[in-house]
Backbone as ProteinMPNN parsed JSONL, in Angstrom:
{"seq_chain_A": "XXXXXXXXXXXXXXXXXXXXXXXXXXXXXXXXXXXXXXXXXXXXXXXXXXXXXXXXXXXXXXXXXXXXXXXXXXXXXXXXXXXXXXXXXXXXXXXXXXXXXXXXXXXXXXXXXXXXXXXXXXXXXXXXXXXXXXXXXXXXXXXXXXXXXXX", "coords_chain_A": {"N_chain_A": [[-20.396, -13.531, 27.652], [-18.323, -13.457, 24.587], [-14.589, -12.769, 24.797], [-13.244, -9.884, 22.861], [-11.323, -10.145, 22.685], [-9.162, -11.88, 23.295], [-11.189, -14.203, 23.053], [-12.002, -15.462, 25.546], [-14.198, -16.741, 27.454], [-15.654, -15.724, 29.597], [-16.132, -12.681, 31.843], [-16.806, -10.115, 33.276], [-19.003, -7.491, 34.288], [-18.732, -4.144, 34.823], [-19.08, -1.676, 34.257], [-23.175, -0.489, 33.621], [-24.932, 1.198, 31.811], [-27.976, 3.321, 30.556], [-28.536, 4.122, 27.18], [-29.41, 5.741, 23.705], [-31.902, 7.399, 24.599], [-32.988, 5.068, 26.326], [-33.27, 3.308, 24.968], [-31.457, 1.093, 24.488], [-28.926, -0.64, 26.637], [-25.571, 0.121, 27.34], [-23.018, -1.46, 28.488], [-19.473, -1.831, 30.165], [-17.241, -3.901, 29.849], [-15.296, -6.584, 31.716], [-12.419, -8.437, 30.922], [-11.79, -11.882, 32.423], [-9.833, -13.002, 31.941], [-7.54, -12.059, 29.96], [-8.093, -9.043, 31.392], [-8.449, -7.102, 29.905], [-10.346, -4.51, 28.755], [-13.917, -3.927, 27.297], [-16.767, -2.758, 25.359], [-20.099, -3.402, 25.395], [-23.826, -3.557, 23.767], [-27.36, -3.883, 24.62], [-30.019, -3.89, 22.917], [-33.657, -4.506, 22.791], [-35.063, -7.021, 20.398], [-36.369, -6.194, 17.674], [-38.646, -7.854, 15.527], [-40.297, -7.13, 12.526], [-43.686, -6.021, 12.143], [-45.667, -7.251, 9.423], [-47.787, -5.998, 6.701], [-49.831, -7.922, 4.862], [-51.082, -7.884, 2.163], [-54.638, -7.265, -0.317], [-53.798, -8.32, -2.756], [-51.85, -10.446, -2.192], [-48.89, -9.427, -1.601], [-46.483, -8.634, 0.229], [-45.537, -6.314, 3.283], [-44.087, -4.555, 4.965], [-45.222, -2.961, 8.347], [-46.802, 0.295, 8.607], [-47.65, 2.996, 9.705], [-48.043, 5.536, 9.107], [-49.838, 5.674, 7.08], [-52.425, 4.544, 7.627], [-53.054, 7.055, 9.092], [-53.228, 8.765, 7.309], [-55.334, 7.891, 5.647], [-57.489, 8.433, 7.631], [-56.965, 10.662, 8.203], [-57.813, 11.824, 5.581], [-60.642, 11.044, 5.994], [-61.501, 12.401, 8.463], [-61.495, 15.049, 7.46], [-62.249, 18.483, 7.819], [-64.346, 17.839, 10.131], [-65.269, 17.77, 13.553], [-62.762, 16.159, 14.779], [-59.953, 15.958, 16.433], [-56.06, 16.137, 15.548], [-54.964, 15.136, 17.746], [-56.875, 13.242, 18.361], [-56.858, 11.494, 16.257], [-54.16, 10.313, 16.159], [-53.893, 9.601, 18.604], [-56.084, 7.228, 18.318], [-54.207, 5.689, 16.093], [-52.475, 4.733, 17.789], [-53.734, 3.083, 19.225], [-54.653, 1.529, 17.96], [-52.026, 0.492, 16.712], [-50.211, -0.329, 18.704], [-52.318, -2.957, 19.597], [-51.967, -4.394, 17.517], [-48.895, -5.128, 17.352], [-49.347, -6.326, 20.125], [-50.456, -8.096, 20.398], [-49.64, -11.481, 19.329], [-49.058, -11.823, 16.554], [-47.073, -11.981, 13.924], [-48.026, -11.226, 11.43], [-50.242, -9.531, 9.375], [-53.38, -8.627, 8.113], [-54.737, -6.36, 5.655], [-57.457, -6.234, 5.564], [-58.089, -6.934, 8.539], [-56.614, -4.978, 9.73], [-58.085, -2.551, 8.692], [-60.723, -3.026, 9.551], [-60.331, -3.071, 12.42], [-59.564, -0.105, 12.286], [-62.311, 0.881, 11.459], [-64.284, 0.459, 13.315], [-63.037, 1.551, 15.648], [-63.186, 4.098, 14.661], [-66.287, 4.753, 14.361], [-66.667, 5.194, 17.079], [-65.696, 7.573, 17.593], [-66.558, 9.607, 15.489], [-68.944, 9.379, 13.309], [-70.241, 10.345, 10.687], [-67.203, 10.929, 9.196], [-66.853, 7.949, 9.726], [-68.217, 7.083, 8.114], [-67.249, 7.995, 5.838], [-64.523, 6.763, 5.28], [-65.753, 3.772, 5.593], [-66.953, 4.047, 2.89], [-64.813, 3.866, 1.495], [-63.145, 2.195, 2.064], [-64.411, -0.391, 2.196], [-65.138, 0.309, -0.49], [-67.49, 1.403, -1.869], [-70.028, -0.017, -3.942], [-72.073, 1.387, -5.343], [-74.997, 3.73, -4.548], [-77.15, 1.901, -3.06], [-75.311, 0.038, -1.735], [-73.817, 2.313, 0.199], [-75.905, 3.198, 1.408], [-77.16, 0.974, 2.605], [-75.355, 0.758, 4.799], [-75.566, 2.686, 6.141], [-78.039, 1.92, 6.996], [-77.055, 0.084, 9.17], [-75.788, 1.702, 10.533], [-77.335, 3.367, 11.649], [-79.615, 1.452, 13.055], [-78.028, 0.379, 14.857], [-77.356, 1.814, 17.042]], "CA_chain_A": [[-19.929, -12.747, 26.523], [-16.753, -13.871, 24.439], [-14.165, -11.329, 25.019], [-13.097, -9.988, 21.537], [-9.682, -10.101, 22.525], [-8.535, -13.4, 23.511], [-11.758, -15.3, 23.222], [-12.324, -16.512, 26.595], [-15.861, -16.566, 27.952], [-15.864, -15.236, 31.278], [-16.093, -11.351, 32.22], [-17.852, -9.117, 34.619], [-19.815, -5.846, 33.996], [-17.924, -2.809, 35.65], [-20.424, -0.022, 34.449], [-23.844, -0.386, 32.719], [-25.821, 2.895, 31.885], [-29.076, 3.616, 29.215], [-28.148, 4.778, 26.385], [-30.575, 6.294, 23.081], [-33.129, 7.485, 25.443], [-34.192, 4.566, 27.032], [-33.599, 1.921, 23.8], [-30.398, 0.314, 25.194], [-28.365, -0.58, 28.045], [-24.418, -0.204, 27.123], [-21.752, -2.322, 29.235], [-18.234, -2.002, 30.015], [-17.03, -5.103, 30.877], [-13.645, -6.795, 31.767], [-12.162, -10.052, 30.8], [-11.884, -12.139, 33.492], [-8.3, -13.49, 31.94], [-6.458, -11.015, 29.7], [-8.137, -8.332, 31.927], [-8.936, -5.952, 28.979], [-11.756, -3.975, 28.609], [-14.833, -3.555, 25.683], [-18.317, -1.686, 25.674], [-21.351, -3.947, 24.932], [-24.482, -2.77, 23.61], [-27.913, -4.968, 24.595], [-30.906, -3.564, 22.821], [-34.506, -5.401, 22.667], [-34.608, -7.715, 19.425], [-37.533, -6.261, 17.007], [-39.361, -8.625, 14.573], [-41.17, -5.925, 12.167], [-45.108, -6.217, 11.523], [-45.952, -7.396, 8.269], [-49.028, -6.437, 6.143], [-50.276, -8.607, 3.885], [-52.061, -6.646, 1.198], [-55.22, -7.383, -1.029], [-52.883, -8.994, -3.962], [-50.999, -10.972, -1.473], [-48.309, -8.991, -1.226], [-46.221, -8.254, 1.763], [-44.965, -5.114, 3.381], [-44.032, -3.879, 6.673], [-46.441, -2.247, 8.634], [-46.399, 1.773, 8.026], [-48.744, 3.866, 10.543], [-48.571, 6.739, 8.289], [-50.983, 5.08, 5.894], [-53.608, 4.791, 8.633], [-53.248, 8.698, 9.838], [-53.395, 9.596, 5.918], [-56.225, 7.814, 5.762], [-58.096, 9.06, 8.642], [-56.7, 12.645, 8.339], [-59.071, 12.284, 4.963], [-61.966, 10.544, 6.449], [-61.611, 13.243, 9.326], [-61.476, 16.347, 7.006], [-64.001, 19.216, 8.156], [-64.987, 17.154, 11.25], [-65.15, 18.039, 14.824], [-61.616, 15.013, 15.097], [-58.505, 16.359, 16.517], [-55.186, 15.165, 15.316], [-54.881, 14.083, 19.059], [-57.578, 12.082, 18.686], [-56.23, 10.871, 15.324], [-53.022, 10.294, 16.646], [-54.684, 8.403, 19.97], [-56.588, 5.884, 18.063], [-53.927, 4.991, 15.612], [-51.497, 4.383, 18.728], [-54.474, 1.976, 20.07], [-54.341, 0.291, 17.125], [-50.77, -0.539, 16.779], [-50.175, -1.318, 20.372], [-52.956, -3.836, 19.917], [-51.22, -5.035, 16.659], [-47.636, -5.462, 18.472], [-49.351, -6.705, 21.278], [-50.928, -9.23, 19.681], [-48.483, -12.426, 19.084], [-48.881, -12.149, 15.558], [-46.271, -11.003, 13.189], [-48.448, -11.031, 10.25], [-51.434, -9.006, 9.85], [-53.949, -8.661, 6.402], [-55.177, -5.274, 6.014], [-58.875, -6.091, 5.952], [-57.697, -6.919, 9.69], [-56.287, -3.935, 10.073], [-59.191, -1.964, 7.971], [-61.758, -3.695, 10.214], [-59.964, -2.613, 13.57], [-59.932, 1.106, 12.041], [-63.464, 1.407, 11.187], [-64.548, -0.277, 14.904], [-62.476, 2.691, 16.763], [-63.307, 5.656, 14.122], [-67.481, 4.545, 14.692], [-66.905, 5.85, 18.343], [-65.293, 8.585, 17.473], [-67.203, 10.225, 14.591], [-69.769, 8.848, 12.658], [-69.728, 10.674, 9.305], [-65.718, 9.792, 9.256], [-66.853, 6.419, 9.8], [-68.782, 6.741, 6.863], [-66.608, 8.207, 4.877], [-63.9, 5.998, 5.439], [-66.041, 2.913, 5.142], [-66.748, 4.128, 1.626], [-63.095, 3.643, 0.757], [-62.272, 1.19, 2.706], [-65.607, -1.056, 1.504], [-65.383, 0.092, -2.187], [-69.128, 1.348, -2.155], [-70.084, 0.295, -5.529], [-73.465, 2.244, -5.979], [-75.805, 4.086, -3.916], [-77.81, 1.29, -2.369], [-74.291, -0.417, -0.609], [-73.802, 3.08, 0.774], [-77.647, 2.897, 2.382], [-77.005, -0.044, 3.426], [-74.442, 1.076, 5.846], [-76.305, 3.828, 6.936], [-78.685, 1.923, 7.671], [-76.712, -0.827, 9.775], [-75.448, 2.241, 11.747], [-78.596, 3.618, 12.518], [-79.894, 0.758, 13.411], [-77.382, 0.25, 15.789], [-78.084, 3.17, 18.001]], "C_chain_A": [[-18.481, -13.152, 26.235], [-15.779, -12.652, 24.624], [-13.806, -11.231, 23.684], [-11.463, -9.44, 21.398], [-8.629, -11.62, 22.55], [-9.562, -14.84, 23.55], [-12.23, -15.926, 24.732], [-13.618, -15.877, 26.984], [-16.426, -16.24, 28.871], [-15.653, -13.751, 31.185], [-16.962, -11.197, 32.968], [-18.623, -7.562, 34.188], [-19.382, -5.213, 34.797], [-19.079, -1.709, 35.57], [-21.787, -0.77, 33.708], [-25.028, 1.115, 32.797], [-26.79, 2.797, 30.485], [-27.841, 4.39, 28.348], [-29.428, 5.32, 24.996], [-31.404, 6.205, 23.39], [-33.965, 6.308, 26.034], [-33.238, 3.108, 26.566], [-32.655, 1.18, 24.304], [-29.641, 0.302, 26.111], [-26.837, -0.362, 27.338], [-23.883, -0.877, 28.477], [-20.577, -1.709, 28.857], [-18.215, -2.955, 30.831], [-15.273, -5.294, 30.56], [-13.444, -8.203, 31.235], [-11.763, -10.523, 31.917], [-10.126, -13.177, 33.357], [-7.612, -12.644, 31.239], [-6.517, -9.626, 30.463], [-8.452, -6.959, 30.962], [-10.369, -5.542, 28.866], [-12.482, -3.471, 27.391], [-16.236, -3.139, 26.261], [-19.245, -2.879, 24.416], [-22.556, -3.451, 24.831], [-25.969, -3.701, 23.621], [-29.314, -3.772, 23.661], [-32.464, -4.553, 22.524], [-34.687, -5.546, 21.167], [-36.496, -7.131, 19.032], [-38.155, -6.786, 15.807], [-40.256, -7.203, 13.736], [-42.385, -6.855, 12.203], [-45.086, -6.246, 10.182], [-47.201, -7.311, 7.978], [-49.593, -7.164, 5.223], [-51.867, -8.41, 2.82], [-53.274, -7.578, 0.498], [-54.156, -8.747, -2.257], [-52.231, -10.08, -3.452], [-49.472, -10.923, -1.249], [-48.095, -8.901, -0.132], [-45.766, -6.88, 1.683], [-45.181, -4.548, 4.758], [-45.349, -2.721, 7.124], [-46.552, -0.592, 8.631], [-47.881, 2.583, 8.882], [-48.718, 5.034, 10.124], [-49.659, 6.639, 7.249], [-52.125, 5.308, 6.307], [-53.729, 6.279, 8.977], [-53.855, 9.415, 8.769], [-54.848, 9.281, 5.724], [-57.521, 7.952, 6.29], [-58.298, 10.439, 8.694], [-58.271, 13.208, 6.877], [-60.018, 12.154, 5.143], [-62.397, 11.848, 7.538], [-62.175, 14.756, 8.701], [-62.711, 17.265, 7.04], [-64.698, 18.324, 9.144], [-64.724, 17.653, 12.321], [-63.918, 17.174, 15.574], [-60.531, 15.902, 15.192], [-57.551, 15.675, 16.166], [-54.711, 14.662, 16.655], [-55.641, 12.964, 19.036], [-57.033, 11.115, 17.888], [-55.133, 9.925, 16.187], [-53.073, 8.881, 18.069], [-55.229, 6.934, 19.174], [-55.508, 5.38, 16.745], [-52.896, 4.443, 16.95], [-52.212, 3.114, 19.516], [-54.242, 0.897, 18.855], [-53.458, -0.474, 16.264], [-50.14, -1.077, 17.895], [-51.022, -2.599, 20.105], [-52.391, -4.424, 18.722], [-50.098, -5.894, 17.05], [-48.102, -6.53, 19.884], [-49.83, -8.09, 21.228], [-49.879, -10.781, 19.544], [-48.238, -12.549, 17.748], [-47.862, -11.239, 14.345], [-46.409, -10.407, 11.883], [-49.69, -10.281, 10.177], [-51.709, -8.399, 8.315], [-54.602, -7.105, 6.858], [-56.476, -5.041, 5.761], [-58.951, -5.98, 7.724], [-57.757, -5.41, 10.323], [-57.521, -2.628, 9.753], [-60.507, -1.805, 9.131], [-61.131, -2.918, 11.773], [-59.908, -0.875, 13.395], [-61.384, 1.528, 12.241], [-64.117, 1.117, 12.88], [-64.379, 1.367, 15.708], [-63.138, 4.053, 15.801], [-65.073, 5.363, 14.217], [-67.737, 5.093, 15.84], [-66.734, 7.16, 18.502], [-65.59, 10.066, 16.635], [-67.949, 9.168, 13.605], [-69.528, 8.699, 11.054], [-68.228, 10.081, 8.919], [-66.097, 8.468, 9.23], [-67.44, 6.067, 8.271], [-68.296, 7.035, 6.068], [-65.025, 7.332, 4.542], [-64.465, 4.46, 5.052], [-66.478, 2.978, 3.582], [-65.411, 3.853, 0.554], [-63.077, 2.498, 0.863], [-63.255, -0.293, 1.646], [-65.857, -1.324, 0.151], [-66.695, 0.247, -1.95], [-69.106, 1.287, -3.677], [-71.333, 1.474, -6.637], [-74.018, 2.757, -4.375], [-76.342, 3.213, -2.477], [-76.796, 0.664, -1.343], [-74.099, 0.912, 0.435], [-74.908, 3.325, 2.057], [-77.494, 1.778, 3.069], [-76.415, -0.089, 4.467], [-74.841, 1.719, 6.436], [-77.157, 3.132, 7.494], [-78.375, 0.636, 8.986], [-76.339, -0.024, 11.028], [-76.538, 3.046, 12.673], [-79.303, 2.735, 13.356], [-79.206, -0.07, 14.84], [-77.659, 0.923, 17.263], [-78.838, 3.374, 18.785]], "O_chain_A": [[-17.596, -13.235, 27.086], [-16.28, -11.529, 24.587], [-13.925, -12.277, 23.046], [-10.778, -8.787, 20.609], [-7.685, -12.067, 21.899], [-9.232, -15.988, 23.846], [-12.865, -16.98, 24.758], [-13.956, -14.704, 26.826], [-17.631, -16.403, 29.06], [-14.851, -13.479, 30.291], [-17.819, -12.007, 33.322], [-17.958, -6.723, 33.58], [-19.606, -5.696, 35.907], [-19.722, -1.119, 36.438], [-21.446, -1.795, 33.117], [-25.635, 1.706, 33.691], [-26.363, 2.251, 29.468], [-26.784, 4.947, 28.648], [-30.568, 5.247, 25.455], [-32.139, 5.303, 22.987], [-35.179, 6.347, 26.234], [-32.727, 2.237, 27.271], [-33.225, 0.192, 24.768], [-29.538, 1.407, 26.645], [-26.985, -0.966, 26.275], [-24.525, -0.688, 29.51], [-20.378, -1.174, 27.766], [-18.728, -3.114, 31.939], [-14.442, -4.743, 29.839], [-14.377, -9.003, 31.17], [-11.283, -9.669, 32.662], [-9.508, -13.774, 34.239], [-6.718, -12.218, 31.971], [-5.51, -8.919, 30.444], [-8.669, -5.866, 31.486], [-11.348, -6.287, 28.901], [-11.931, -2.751, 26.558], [-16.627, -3.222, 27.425], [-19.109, -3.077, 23.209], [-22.784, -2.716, 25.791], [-26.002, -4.418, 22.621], [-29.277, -2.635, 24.13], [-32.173, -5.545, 21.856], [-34.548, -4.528, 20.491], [-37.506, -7.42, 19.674], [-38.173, -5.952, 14.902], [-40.797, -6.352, 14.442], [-42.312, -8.082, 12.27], [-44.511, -5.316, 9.616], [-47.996, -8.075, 8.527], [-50.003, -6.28, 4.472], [-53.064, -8.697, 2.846], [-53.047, -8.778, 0.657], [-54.145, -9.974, -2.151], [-51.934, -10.884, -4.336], [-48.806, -11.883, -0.861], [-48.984, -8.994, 0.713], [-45.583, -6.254, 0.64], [-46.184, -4.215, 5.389], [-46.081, -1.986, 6.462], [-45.331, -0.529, 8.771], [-49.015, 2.563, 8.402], [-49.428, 5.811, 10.763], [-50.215, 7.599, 6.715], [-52.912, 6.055, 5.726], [-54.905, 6.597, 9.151], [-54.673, 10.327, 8.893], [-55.634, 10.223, 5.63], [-58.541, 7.684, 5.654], [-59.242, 11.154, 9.027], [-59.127, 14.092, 6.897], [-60.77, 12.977, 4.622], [-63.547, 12.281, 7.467], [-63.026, 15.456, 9.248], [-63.814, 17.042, 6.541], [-65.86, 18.08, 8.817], [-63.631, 18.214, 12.235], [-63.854, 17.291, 16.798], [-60.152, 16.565, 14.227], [-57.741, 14.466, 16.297], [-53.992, 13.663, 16.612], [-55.304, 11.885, 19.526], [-56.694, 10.03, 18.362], [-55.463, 8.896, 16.777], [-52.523, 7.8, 18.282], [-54.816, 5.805, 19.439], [-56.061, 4.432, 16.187], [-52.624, 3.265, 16.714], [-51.599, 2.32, 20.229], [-53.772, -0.239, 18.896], [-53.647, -1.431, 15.513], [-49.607, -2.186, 17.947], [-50.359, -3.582, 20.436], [-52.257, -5.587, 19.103], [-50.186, -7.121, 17.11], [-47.344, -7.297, 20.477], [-49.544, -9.008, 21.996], [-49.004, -10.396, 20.32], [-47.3, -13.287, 17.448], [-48.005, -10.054, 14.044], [-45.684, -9.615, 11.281], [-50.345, -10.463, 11.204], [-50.885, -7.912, 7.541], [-54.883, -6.748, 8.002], [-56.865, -3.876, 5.69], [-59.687, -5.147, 8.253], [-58.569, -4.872, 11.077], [-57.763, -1.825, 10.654], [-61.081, -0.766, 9.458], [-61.865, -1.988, 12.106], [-60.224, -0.265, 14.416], [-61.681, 2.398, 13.059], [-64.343, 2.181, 13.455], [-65.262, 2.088, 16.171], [-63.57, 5.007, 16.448], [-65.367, 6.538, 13.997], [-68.867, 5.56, 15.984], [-67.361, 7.868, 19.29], [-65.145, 11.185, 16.891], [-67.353, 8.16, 13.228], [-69.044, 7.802, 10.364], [-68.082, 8.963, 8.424], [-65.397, 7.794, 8.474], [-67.188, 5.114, 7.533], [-68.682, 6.442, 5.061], [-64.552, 7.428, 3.409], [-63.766, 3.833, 4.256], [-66.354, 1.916, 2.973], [-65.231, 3.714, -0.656], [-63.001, 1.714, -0.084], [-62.806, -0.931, 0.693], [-66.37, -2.295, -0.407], [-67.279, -0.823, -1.778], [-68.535, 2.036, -4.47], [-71.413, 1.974, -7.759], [-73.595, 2.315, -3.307], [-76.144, 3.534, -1.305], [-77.155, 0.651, -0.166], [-74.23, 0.593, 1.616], [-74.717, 3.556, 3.251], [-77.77, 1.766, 4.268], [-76.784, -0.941, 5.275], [-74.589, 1.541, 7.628], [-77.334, 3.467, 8.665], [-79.319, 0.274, 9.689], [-76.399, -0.467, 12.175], [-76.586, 3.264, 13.884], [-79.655, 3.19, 14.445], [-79.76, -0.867, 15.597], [-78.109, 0.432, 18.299], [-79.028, 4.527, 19.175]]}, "name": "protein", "num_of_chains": 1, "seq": "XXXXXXXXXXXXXXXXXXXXXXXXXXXXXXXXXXXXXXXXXXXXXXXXXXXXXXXXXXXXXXXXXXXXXXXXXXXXXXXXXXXXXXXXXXXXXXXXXXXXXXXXXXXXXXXXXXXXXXXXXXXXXXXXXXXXXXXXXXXXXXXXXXXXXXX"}
């Protein structure tokens, strides 16, 4: 670390302690030639998630979109907002966890419907109606009958 007093490139760490619950470490360190002291602040370097929309638009990734969307697919269902809450947390961990910094929201769409299928059915179906664009009747049947068929 340069010192930001005289420039020279050498110091020592005297204290380091957490700081905003967790998110960073602060430093006090010394210079190791004018002997003055400054407070350094390291926190881990975050790249956002990008979605990459229908249109080909971009736009950071937003996990309120997914809850909103769920909370309506959920509505009048036996789904707690724990559960809610649980499976969108699975499926931005596995986003993040992922190496990729880009992510299309059929992707994302597709990894929703997967986890809300285990979790409630109807929801699944009502959600894949959105999500899918049912255009008529018979696409709707059609789904029904891919999930029955499953079973």
């Amino acid at each position: 670390m340069k010192c930001p007093y005289c420039g020279y490139e050498d110091d020592r760490v005297i204290d380091s302690r957490p700081t905003e619950e967790g998110a960073a470490i602060r430093r006090r360190r010394e210079c190791s030639k004018c002997l003055r002291r400054y407070t350094t602040y390291e926190k881990v370097e975050s790249v956002p998630l990008m979605v990459i929309k229908k249109d080909k638009t971009r736009q950071p990734f937003n996990r309120e979109k997914i809850i909103n969307g769920l909370l309506r697919a959920c509505e009048k269902r036996p789904v707690s907002i724990d559960d809610v809450e649980k499976l969108v947390n699975e499926i931005e961990s596995q986003l993040y966890n992922s190496l990729q910094r880009e992510v299309t929201t059929k992707d994302i769409g597709e990894m929703v419907m997967m986890k809300l299928k285990n979790l409630d059915e109807v929801a699944y179906v009502r959600f894949a109606s959105v999500y899918r664009q049912f255009k008529d009747i018979n696409t709707f049947m059609d789904e029904l009958r891919k999930l029955l068929n499953e079973k």
